[in-house]
C-alpha positions, 0 to 999 in steps of 0.5 A: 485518465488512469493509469494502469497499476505497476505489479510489482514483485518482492522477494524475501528481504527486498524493500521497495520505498514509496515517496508519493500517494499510493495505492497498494494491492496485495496480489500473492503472498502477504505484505509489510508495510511500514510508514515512517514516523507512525507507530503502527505497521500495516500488514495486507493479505492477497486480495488486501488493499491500502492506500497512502497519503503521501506524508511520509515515506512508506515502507514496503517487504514481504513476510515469510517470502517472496510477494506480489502486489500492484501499486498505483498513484493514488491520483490516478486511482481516482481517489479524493484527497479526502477519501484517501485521508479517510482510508489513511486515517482507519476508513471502513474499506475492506483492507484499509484496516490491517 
């Protein structure tokens, strides 16, 4: 069964922390987000989405304002431990790729 994804809103300096999988869908505004221990930040658009394997700690702030995005477990968005390896790893899903 899925859950019904959280909207979550940012506002300019505020930092939201997630130690789990996830997956995370920019509603309004663009998002920064960081995953500890990796060299490259990932950046998403409204309309963009990512999800995340939960190895490490994932970091998440507004750019330029405030933002809105909608955040779901990753197991419960129906996603394979492989397919949210591949999308962790740079798969070819639209967003995946900041």
């Amino acid at each position: 069964m899925n859950a019904a994804p959280a909207t979550l809103r940012l506002a300019r300096h505020e930092v939201r922390r997630f130690d789990h999988a996830v997956l995370v869908r920019a509603e309004a505004g663009t998002l920064w987000l960081t995953v500890d221990g990796e060299p490259d930040d990932i950046v998403l658009e409204a309309g963009d989405s990512r999800a995340f394997d939960g190895h490490a700690p994932v970091l998440a702030t507004p750019l330029g304002g405030e933002a809105l995005f909608s955040v779901v477990p990753a197991t419960q968005a129906g996603l394979s431990w492989t397919a949210r390896w591949r999308r962790a790893a740079g798969g070819s899903l639209r967003g995946a790729l900041a």
